[in-house]
N, C-alpha and C positions, 0 to 999 in steps of 0.2 A: 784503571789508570786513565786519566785524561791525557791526550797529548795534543800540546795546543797548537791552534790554526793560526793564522796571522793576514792583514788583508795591505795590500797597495794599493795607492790611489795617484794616477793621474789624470795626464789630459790627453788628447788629441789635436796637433796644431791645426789641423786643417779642419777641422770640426770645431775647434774651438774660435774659428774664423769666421764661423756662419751663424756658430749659437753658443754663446757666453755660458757659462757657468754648469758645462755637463763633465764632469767626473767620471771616470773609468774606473772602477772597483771589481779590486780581484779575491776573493777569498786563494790562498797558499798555504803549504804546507812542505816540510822538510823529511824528503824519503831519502833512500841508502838501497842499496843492491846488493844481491850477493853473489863475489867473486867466487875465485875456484879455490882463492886462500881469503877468509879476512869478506868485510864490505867495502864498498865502495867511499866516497867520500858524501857529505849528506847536499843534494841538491834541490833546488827549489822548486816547487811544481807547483803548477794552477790546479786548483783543486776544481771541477766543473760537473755541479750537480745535471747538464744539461747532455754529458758525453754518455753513453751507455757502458763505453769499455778506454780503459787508457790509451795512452799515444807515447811511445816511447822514441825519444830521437836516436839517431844509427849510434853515434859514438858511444851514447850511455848503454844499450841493451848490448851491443857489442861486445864493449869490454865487461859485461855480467854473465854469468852462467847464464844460460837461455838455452831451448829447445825451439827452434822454429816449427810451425802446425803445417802450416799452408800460404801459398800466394794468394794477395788478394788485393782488393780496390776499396779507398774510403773517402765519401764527401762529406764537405759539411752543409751546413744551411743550404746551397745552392744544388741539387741532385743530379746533375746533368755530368754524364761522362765525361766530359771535358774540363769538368770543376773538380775531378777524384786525383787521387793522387793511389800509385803503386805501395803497398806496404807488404810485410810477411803477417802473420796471425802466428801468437806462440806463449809461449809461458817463460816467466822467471821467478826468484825471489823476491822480496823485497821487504822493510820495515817502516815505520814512516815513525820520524823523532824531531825533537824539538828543542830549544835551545837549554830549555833550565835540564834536559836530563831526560828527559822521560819518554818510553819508546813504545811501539806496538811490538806482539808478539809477530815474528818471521811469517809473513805468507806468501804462498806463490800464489801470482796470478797470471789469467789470460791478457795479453794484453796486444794493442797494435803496434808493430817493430816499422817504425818509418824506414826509408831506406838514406835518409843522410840527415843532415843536423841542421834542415830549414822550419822546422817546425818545433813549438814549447811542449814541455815536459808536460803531461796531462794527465790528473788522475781523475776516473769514471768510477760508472757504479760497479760494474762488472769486477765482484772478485775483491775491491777497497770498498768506497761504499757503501754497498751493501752487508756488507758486511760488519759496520760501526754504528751507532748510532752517534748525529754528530750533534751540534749546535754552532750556529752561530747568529751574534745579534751584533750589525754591524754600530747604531746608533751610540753601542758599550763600549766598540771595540773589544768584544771578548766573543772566542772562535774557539772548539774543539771537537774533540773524537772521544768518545768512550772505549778506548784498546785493551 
């Protein structure tokens, strides 16, 4: 079953003040969590071939069934301790669906539990990724998962 991707495009004002015509394109996709009754409601997530493992904001792993692993530290692009942010290491559920109907089967994964709601939803390879074979060709506008 395909469940399809979907990509946004903006800009950047303050970049777009220095150099005309550069686009922001995000490949996305719509995951769902699972509570202690029931999923969650379906939210939007950057899908990022370049994260090794997801990034889950506080409110959403929160209010989902979850197991926390461990405390721990994560940066991005810049490695310097001062650039890392606090998070937990843990697992949950999750499904990842799309608007005409069509869903992946239930998996848990590893994933990073930020500790409050400053950071986007982000799915890595660790556990999703890796686990689909996906495609996307953005020129088509046409984006998905093999689930």
């Amino acid at each position: 079953m395909r469940v399809k991707l979907f990509f946004t495009v903006g800009r950047n004002p303050k970049l777009e003040k220095k150099v005309k015509g550069i686009e922001i394109i995000r490949l996305k996709c719509w995951v769902q969590f699972k509570k202690t009754q029931g999923w969650t409601d379906p939210y939007r997530a950057l899908v990022d071939t370049g994260a090794p493992i997801s990034l889950i904001p506080f409110s959403l792993w929160d209010a989902s069934e979850h197991k926390v692993l461990a405390d721990h530290s994560v940066s991005g692009v810049v490695p310097k301790p001062e650039c890392s942010i606090p998070i937990k290491v843990g697992t949950l559920s999750c499904k990842l669906v799309d608007t005409e109907g069509h869903e992946s089967k239930e998996m848990e994964i590893h994933a990073y539990f930020a500790l409050n709601d400053d950071v986007p939803l982000i799915l890595g390879f660790k556990d999703v990724l890796a686990r689909f074979p996906h495609f996307f060709d953005y020129p088509q506008r046409d984006a998905y998962l093999e689930a």
